[in-house]
DRENLO-461290 format. One line per 3 residues: number of its first residue (from 1); their letters; for each residue y, z, x of N, C-alpha, C. Coordinates in steps of 0.001 Angstrom, whole numbers. Example, Ala and Ser with C-alpha at 12.3 -4.5 7.8 and 13.67 -1.06 7.14 Angstrom:
2
1) AS) -5690:7800:13190:-4500:7800:12300:-3300:7800:13200  -2250:7080:12850:-1060:7140:13670:30:7870:12900
***
This chain:
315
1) XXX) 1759:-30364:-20644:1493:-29124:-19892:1006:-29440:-18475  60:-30338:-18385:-483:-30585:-17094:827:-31215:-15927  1920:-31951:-16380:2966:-32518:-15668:3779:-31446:-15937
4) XXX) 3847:-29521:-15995:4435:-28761:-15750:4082:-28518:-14712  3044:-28276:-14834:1905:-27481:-14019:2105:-28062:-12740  1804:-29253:-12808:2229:-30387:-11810:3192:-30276:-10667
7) XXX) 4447:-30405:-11530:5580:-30063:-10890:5965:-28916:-10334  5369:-27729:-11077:5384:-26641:-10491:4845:-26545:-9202  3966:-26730:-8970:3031:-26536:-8007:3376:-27704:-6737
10) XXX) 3666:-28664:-7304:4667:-29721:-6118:5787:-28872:-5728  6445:-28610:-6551:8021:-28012:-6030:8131:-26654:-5707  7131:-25906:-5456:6687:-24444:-4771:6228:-24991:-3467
13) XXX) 4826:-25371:-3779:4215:-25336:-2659:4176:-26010:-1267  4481:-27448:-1967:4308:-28205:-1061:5413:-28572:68  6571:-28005:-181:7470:-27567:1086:6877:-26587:2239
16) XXX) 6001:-25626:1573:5435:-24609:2831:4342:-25631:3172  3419:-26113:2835:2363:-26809:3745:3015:-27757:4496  4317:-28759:4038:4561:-29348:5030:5413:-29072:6263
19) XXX) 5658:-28030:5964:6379:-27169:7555:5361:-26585:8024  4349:-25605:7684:3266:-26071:8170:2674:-26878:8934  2277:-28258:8472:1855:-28958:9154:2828:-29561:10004
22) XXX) 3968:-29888:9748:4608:-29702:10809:5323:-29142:12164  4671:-27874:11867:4199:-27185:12720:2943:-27494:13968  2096:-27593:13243:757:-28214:14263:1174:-29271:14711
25) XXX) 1978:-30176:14091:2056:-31634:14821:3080:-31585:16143  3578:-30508:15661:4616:-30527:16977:3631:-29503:17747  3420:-28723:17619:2441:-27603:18842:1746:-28697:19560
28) XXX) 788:-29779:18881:149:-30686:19245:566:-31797:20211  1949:-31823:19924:2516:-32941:20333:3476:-32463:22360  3204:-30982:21892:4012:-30289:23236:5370:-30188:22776
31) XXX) 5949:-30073:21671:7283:-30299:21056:7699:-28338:21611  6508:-28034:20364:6584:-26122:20920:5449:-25599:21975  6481:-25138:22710:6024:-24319:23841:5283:-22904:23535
34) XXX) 3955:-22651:24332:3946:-21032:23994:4918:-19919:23822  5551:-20097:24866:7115:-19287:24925:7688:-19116:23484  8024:-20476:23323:8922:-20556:22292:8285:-19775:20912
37) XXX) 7192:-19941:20880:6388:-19649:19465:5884:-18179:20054  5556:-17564:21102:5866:-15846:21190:7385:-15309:20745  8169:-15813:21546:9496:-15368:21400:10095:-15605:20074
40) XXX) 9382:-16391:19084:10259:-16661:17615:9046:-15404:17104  8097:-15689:17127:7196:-14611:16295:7765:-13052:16311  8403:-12921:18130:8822:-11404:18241:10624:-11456:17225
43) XXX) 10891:-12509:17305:12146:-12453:16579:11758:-12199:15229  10889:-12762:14369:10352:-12851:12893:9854:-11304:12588  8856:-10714:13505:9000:-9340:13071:9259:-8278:13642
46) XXX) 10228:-8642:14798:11086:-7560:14703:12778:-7866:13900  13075:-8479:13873:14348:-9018:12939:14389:-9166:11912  13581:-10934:11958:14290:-11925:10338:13544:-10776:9544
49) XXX) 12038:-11094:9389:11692:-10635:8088:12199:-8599:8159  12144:-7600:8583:13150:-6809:8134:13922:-6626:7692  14960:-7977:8352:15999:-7797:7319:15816:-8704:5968
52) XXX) 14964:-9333:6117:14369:-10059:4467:14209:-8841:3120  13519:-7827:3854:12593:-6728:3036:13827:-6270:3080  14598:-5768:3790:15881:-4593:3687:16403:-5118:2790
55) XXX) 16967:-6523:3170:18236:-6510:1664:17894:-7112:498  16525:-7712:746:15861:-8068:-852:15891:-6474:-1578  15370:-5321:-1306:15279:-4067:-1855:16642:-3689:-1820
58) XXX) 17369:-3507:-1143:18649:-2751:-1379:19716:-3431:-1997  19132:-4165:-2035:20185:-5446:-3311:19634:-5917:-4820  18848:-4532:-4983:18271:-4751:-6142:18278:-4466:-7462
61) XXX) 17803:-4344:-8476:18319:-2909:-9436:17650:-1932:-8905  17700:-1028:-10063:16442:239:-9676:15684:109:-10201  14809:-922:-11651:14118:-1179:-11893:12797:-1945:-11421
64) XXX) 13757:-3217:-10430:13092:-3921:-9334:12686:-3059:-8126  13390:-2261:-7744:12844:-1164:-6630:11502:-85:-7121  12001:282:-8209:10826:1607:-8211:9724:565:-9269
67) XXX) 9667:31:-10254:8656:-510:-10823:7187:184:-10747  7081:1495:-10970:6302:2610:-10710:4821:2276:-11527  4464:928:-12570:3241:727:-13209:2814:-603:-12183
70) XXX) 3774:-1289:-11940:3505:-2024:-11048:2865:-1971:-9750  3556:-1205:-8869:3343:-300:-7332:2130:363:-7196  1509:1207:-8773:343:1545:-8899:-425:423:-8803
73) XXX) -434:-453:-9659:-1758:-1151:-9975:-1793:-1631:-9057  -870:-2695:-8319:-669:-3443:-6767:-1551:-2844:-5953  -983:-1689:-5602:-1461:-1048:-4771:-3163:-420:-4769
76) XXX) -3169:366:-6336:-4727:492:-6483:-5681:-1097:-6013  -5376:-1922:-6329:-6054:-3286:-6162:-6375:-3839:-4523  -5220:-3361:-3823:-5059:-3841:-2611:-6547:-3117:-1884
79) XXX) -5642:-1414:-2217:-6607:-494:-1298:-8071:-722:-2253  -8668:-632:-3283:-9968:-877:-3734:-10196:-2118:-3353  -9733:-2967:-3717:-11014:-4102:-2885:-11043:-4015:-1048
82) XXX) -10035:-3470:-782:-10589:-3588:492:-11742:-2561:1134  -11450:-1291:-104:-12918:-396:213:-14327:-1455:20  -13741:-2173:-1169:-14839:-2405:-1683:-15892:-3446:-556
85) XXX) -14991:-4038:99:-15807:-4706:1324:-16220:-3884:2025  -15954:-2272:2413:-16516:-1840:3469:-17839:-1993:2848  -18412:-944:1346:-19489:-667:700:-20450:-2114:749
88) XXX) -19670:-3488:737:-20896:-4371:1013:-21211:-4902:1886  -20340:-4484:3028:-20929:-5247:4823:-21926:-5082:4997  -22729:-3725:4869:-23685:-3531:5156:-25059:-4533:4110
91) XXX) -24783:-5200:3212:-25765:-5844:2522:-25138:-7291:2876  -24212:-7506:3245:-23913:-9360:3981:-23928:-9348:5482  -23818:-8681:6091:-24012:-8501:7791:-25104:-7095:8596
94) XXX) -26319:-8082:8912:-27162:-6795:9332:-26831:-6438:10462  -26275:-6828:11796:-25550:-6333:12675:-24691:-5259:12836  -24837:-4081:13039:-23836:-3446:12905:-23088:-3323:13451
97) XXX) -22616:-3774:14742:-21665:-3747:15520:-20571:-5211:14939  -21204:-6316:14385:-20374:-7320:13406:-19665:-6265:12501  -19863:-5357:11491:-19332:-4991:10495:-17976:-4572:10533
100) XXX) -17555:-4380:11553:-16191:-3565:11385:-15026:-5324:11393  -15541:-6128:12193:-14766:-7661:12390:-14907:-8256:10906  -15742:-8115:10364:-16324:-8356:8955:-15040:-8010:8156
103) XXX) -15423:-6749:7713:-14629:-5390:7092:-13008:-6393:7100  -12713:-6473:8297:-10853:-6621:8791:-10554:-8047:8186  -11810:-9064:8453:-11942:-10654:8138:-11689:-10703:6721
106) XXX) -12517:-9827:5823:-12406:-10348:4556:-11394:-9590:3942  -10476:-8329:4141:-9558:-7739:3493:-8278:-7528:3984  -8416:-7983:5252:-6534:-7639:6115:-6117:-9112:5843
109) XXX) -5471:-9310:4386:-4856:-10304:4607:-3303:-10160:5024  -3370:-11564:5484:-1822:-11614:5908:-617:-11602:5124  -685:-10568:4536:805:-10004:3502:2244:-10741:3998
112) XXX) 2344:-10210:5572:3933:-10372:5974:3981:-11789:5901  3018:-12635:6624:3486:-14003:6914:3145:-14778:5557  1932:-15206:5203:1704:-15849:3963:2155:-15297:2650
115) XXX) 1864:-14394:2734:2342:-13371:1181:3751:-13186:1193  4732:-13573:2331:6142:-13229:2144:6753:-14963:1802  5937:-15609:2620:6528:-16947:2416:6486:-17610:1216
118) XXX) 4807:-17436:465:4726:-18182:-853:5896:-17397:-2058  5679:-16012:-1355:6536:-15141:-3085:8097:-15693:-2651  8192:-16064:-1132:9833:-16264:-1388:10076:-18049:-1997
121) XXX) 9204:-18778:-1829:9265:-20222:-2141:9036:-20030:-3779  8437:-19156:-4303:7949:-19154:-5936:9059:-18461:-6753  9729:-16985:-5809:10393:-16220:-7231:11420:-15432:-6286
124) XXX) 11873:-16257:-5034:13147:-16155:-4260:13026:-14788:-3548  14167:-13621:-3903:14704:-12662:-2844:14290:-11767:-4537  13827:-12388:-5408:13571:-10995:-6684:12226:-10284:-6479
127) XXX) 11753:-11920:-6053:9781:-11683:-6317:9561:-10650:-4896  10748:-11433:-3428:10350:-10120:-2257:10602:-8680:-2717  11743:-8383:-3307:11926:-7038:-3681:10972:-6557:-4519
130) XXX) 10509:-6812:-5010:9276:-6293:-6292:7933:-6134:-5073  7716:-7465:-4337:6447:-6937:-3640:6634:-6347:-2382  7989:-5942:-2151:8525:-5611:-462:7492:-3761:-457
133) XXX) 7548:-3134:-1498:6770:-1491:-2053:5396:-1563:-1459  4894:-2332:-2323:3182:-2471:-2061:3116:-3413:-768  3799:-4497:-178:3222:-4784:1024:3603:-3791:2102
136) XXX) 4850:-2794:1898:5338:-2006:3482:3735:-604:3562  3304:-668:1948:2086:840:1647:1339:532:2420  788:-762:1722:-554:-1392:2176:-772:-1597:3767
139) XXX) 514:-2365:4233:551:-2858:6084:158:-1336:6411  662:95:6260:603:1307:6838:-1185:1493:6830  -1326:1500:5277:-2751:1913:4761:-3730:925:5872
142) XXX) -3264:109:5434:-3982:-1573:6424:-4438:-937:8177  -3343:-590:9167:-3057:-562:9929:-4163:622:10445  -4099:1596:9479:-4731:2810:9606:-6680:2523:9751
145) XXX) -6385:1874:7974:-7941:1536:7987:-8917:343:8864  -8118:-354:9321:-8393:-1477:10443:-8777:-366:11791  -8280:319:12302:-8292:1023:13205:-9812:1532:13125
148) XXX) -9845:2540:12069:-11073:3080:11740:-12181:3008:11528  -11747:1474:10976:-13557:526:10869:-13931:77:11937  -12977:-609:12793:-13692:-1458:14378:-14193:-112:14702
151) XXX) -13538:1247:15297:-14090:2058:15916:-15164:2701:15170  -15606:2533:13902:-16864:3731:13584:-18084:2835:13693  -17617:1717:13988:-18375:591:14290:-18981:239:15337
154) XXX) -17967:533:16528:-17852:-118:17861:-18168:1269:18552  -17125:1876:18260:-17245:3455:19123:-15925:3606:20145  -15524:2254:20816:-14292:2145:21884:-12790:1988:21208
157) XXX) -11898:2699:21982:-10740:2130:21587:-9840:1842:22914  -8921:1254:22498:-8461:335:23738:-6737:1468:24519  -6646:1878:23420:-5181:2681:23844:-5196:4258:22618
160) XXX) -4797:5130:23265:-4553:6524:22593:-3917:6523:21534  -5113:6918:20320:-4546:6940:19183:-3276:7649:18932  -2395:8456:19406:-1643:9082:19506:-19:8357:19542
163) XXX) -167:7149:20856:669:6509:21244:418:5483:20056  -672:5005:19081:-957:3643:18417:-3:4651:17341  -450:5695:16782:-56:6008:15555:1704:6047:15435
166) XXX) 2336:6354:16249:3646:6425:16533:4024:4857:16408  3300:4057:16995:3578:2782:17300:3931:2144:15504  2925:2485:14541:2407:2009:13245:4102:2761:12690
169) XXX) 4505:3885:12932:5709:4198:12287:6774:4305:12419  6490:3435:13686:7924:2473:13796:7962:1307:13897  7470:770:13282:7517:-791:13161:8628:-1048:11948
172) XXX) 9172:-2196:12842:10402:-1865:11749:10378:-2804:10444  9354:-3081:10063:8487:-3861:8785:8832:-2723:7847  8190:-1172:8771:7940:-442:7705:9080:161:7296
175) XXX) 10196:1254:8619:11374:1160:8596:12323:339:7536  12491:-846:7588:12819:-1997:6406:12679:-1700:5485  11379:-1725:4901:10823:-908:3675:11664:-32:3221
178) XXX) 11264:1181:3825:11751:2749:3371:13282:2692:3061  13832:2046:4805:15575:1763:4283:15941:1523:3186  15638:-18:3181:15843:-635:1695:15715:-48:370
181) XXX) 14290:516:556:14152:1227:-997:15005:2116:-1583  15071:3586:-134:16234:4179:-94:17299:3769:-1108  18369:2627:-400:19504:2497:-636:19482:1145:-1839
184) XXX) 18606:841:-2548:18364:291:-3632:17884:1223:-4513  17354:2402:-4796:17152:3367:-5698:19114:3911:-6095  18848:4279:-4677:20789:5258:-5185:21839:3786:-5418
187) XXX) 21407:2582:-5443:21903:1986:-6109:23662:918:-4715  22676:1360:-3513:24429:1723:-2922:25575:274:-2268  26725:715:-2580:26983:-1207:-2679:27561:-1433:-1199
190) XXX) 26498:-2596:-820:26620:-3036:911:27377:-3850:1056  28383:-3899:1824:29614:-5039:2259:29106:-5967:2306  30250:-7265:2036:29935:-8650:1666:29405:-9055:3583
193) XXX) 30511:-8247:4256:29685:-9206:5729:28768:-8867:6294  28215:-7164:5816:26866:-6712:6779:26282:-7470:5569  25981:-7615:4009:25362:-8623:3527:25156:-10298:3810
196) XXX) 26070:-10626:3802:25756:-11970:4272:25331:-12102:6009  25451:-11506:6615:25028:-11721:8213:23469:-11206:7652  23339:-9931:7060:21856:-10447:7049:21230:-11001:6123
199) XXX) 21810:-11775:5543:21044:-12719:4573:21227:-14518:5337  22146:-14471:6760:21592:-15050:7367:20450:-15020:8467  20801:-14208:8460:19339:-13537:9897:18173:-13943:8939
202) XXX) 17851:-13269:7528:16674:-13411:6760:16239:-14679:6698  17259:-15635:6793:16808:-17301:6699:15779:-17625:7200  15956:-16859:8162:15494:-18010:9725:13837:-17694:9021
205) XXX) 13576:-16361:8431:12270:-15671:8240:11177:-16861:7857  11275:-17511:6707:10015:-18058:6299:10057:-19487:7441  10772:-20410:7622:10735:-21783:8808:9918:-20924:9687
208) XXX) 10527:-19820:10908:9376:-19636:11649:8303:-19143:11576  8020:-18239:10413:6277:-18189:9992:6041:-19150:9822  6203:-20318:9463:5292:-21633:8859:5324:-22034:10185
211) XXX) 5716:-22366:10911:6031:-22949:12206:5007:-22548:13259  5092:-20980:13019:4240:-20523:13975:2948:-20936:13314  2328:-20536:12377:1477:-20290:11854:413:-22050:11620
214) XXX) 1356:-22924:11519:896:-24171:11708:579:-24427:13379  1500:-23841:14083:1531:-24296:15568:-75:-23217:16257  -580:-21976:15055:-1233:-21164:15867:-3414:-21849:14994
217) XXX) -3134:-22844:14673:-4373:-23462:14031:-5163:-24090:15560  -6240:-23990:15596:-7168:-24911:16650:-8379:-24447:15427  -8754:-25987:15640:-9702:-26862:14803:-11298:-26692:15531
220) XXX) -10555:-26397:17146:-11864:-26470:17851:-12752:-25256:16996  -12609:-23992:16521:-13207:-23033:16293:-14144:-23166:15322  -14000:-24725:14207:-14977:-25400:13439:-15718:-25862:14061
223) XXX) -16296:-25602:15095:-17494:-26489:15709:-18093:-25436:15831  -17972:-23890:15325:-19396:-23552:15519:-18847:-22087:14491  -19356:-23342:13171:-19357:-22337:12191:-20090:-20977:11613
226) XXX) -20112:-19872:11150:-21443:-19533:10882:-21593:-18060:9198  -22127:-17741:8743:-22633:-17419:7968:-21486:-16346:7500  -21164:-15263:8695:-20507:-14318:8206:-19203:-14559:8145
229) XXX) -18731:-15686:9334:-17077:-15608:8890:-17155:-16638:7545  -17629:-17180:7218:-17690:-17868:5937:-17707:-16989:4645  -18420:-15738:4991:-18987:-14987:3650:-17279:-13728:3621
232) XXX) -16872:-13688:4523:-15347:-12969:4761:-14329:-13759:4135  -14307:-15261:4723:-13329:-16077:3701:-13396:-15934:2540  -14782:-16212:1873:-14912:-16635:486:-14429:-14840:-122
235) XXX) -14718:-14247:730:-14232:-12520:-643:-12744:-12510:53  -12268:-12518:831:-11150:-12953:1320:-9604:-13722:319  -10412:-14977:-161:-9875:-16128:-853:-9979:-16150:-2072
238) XXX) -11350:-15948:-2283:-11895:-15844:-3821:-12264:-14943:-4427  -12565:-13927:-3863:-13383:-12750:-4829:-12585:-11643:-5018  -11582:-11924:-3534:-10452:-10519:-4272:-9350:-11277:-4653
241) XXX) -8930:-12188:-4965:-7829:-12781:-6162:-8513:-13012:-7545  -9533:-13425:-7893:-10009:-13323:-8668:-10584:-11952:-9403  -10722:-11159:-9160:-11213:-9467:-9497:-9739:-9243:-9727
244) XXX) -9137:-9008:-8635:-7719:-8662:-8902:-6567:-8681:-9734  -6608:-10803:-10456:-5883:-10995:-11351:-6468:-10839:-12306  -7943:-10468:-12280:-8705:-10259:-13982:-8375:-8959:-14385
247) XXX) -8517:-8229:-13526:-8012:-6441:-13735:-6692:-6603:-14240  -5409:-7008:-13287:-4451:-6604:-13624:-4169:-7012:-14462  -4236:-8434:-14952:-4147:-8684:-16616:-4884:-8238:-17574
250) XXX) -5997:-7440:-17370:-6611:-6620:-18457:-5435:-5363:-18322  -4768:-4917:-17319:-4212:-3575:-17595:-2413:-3962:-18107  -2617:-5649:-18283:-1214:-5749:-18626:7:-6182:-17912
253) XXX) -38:-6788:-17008:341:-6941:-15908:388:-8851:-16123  1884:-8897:-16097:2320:-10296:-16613:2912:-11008:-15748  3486:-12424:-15670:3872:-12844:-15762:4666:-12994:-14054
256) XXX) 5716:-12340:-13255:6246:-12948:-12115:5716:-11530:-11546  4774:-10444:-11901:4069:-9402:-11261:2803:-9756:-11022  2208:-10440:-11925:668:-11425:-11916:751:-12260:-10939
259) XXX) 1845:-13025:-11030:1784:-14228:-9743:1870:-13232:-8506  2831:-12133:-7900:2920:-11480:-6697:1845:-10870:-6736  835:-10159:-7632:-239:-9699:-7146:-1288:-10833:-6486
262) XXX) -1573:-11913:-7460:-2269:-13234:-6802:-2013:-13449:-5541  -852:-13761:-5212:-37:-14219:-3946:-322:-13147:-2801  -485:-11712:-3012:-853:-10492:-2171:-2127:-10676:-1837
265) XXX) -2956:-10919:-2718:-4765:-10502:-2612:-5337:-12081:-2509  -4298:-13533:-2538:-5325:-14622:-1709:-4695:-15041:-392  -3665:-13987:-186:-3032:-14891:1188:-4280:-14615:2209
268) XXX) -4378:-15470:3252:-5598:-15347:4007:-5577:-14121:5123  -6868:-14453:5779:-6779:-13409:6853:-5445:-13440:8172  -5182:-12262:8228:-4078:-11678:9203:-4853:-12122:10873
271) XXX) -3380:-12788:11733:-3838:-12999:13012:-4189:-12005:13454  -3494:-10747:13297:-3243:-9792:13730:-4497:-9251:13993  -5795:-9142:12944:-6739:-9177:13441:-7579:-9651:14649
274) XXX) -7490:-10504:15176:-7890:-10685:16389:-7823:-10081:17545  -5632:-9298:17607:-5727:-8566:18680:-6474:-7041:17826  -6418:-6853:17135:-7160:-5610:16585:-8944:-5785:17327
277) XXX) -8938:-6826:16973:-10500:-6608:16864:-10801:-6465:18667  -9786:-7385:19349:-10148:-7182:20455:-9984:-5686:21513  -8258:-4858:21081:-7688:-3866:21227:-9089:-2648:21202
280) XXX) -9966:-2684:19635:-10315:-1598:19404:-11789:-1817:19302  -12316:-2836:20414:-13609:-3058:20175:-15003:-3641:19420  -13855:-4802:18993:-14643:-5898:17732:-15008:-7362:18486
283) XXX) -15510:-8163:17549:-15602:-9377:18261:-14511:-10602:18134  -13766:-10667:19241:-12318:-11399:18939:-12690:-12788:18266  -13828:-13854:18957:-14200:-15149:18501:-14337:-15177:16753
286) XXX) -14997:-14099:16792:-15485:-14087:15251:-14287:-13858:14361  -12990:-12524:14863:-12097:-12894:14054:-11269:-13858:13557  -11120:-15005:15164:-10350:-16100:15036:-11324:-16805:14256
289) XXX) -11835:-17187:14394:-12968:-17891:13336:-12677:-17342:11901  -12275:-16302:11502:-12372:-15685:10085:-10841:-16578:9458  -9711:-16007:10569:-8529:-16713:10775:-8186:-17717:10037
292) XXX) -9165:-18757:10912:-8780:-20621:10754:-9089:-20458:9366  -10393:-20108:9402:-11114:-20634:7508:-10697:-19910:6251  -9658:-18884:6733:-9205:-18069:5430:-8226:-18936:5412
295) XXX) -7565:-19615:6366:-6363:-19864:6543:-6142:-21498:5443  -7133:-22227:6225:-7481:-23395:5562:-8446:-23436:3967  -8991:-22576:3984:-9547:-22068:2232:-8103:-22195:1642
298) XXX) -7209:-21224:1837:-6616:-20836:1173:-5317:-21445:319  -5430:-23013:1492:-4263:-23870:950:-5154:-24405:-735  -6493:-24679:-712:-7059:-25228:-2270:-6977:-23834:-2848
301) XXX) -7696:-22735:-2691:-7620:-21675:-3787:-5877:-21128:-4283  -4935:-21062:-3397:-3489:-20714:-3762:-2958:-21781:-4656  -2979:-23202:-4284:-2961:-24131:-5298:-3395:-23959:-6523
304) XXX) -4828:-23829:-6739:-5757:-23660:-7413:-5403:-22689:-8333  -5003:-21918:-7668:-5282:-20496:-8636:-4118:-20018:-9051  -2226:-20906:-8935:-1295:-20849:-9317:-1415:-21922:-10322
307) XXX) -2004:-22931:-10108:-1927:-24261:-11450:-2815:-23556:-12707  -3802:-23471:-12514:-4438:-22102:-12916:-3629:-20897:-14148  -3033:-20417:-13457:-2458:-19002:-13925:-852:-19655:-14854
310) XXX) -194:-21030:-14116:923:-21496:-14796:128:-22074:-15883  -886:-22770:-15755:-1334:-24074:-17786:-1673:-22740:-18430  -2357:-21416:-18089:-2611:-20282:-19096:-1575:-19912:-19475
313) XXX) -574:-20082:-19239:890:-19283:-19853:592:-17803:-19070  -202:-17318:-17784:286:-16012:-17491:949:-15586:-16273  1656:-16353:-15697:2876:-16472:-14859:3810:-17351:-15005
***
């Protein structure tokens, strides 16, 4: 069992950490340019991964699309623990103007980039369609409640909610979503060449998240560690994958739905936070700081907590 486990976890994972790190070594090395790593990131979400989510869902059954016990629990899990951090900022951070950077640190994890890459390296273009529902809810829900905490926090916002909210519903993450689901419910059959052109476009999706995402690490931000972005990682990494997969396997919840919920609730904190925190009046240092250490936690607990869940027999 342990040389399943083993192998499993070699032959998943360890292709994404080493593009990954090969990532940093080239950022490091001057190989990638800023340019280059803005301009692939704007390609990754406005393109690849859309069309990842589009034709993973619309190329699906209808069982894999609507999965309606699934979508609940996913989703109940996502949005409750992330309440559940608001209710304890106030007893881990006495600052109140920290709480809202807090709040975003320990629950906006990064769904699109980490959570799309591990479920596509673990359970292909089936496992994206199953979690493409609950990550397009959550990014909306996410987007909304991120907004709301820096400001009831802070008090400032950086641009008219008006123009932001329009902005949130058209992103074509979410667009993707809805499409897809759409035309994977009615079942509808997409030509072999608008299929395959975008099931090459989708390629490109997971290489440049790892790429970027290795190339967007500075180490310098460990030199001045401190209490709260530490206490954000650890519920971040550990306390909502762990709550999460104990629930959903008490409510039944098996097997390649157990692993995508895991994979949803330990991917680490979202960059995206940073321009949030800075946009709407948070403390940017502190988010990047939340960043690095969710980021780097998360390569032992995802390990961890898939070797884990494969020797139990519940993925």
């Amino acid at each position: 069992m342990q040389s399943v486990v083993f192998d499993f976890v070699l032959a998943t994972l360890l292709p994404i950490y080493l593009i990954t790190g090969l990532g940093y070594v080239l950022r490091s090395r001057g190989f990638l340019s800023t340019d280059f790593l803005r301009d692939s990131s704007r390609l990754v979400f406005n393109y690849a991964a859309p069309a990842t989510l589009f034709f993973a869902l619309a190329g699906s059954s209808k069982s894999i699309v609507i999965a309606p016990y699934f979508l609940l629990v996913s989703i109940s899990l996502l949005i409750g623990l992330t309440l559940v951090c608001w209710i304890l900022a106030p007893l881990v951070v006495k600052q109140r103007s920290l709480r809202g950077v807090f709040v975003q640190g320990a629950s906006r994890g990064n769904l699109l980039v980490s959570g799309l890459a591990f479920t596509h390296g673990i359970y292909g273009m089936e496992g994206i369609a199953l979690a493409s529902l609950p990550l397009g809810i959550y990014i909306i829900f996410n987007n909304i409640y991120s907004v709301a905490i820096l400001k009831y926090y802070e008090g400032d916002g950086g641009e008219s909610l008006g123009k932001y909210w329009a902005d949130v519903f058209k992103n074509p993450v979410i667009v993707a979503v809805l499409a897809g689901a759409f035309l994977g419910w009615l079942q509808v059959d997409i030509p072999d060449g608008v299929k395959n052109t975008g099931n090459l476009l989708s390629q490109l999706t997971v290489p440049l998240i790892l790429f970027n995402v290795g190339a967007s690490f500075d180490f310098k931000l460990l030199r001045s560690p401190n209490i709260i972005g530490w206490a954000a990682t650890l519920y971040k990494c550990i306390i909502m994958p762990v709550i999460g997969v104990a629930i959903a396997w008490a409510m039944g919840i098996h097997g390649m739905e157990l692993g995508i919920i895991f994979l949803l609730l330990s991917s680490p904190t979202s960059s995206i936070s940073v321009v949030f925190a800075q946009m709407f009046g948070g403390h940017q240092s502190q988010a990047a700081n939340m960043v690095l250490t969710s980021s780097l936690l998360s390569v032992v607990t995802v390990v961890v907590g898939l070797a884990f869940l494969q020797a139990r027999g519940m993925i």
